[in-house]
TIRO-2110 file (N, C-alpha, C; in Angstrom, 1 decimal):
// TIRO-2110
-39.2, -59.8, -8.5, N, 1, A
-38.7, -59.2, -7.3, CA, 1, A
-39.8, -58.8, -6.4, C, 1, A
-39.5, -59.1, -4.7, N, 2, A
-41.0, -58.6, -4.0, CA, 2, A
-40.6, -57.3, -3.5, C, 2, A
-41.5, -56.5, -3.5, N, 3, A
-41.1, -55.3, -2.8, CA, 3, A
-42.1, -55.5, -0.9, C, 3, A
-40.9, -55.0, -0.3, N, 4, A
-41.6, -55.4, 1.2, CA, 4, A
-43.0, -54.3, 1.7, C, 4, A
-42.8, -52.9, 0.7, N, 5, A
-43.6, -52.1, 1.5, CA, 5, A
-43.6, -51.7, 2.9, C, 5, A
-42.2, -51.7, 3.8, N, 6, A
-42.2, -51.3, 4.9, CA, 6, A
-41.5, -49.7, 5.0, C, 6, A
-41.8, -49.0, 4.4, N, 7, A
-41.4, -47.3, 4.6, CA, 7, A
-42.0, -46.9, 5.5, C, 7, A
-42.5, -47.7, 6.7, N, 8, A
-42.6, -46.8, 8.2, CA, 8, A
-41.4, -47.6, 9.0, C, 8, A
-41.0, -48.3, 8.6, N, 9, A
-39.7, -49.2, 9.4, CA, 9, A
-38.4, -48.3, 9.1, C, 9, A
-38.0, -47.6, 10.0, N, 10, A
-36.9, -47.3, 9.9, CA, 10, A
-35.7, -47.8, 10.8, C, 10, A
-35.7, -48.4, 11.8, N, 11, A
-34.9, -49.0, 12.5, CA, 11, A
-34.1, -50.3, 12.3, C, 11, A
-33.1, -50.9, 12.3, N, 12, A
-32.9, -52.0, 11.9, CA, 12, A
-32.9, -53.0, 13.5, C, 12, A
-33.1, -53.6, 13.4, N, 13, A
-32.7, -54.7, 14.8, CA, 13, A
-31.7, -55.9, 13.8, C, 13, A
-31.1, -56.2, 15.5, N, 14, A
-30.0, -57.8, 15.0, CA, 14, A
-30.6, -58.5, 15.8, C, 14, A
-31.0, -60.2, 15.5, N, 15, A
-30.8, -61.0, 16.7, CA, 15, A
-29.8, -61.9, 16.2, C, 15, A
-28.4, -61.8, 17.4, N, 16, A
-27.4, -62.9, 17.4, CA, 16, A
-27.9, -64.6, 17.5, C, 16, A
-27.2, -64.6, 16.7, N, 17, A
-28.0, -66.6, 16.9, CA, 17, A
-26.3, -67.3, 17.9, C, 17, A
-26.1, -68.3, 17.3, N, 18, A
-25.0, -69.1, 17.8, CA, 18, A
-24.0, -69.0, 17.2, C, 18, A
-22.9, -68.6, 18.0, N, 19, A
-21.5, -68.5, 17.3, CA, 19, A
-21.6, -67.1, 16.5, C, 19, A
-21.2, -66.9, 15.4, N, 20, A
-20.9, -65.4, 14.1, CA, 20, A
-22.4, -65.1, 13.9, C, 20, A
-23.6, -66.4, 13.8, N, 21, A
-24.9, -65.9, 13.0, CA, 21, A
-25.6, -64.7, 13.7, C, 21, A
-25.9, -64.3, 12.4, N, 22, A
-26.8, -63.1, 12.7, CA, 22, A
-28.1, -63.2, 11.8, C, 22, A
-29.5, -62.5, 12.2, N, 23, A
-30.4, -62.0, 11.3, CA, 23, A
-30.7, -60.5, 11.6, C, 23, A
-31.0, -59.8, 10.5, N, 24, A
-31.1, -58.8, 11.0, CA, 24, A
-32.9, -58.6, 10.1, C, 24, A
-33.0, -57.3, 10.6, N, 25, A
-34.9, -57.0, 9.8, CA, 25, A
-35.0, -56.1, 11.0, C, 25, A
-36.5, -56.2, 10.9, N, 26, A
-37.6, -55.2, 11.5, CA, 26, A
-38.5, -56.0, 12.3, C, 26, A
-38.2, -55.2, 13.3, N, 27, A
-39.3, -56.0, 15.2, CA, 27, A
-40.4, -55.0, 15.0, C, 27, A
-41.6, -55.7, 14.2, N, 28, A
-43.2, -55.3, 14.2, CA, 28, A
-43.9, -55.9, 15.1, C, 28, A
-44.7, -55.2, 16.9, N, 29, A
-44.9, -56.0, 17.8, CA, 29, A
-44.1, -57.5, 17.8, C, 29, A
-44.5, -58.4, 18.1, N, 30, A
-43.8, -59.1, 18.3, CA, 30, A
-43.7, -59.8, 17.0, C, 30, A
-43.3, -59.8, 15.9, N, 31, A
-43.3, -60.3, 14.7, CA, 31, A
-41.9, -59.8, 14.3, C, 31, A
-40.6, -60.4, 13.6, N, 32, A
-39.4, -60.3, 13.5, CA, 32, A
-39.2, -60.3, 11.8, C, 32, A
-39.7, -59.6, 10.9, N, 33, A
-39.5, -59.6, 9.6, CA, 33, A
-37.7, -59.7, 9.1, C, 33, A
-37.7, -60.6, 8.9, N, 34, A
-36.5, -61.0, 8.7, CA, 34, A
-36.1, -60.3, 7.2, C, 34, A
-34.7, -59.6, 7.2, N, 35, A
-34.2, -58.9, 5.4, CA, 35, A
-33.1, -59.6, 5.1, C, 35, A
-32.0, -60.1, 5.8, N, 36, A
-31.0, -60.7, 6.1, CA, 36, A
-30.2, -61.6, 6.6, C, 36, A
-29.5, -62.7, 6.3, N, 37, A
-29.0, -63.5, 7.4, CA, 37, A
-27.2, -63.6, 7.6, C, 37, A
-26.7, -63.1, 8.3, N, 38, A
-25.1, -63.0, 8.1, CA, 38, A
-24.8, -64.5, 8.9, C, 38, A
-24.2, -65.6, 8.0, N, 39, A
-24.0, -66.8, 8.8, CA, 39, A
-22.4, -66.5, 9.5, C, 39, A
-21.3, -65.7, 8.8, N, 40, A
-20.2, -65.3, 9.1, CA, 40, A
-20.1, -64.1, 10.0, C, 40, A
-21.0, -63.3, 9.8, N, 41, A
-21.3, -61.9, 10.9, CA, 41, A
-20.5, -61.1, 10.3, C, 41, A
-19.9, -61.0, 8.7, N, 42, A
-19.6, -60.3, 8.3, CA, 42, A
-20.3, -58.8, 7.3, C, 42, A
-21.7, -58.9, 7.4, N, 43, A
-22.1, -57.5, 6.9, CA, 43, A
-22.1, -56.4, 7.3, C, 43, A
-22.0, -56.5, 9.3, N, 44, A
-21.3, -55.4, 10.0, CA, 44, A
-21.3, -56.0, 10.9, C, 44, A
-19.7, -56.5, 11.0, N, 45, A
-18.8, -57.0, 11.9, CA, 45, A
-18.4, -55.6, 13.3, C, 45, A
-18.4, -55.9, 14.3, N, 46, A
-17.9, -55.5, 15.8, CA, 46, A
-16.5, -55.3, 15.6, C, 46, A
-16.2, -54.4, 16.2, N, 47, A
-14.8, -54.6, 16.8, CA, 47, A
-14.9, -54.6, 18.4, C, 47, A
-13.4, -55.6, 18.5, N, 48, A
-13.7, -55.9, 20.2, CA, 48, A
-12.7, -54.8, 20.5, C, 48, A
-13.5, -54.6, 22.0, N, 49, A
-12.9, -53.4, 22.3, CA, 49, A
-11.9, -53.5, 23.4, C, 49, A
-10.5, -52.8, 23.6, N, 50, A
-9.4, -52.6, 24.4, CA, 50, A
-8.4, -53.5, 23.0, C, 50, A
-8.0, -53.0, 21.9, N, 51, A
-7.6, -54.3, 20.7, CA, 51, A
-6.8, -53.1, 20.3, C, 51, A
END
């Protein structure tokens, strides 16, 4: 198992890809440490809103 060593990261970021995909991680300057990838956008799904 790798341990990432990032305990000053406490923020999460998402970048939307195309269609459901998502990655989610940590925006270090410009460097996007990737933790995740939701291909369905189901790890924390939106709700649309006026529904």
């Amino acid at each position: 198992m790798t341990v990432m060593r990032r305990d000053d990261m406490t923020k999460i970021q998402r970048l939307e890809l195309t269609g459901l995909q998502r990655l989610y991680g940590f925006l270090e300057g410009n460097v996007f440490h990737v933790v995740w990838w939701d291909p369905l956008h189901q790890a924390y799904p939106s709700k649309l809103k006026n529904t």
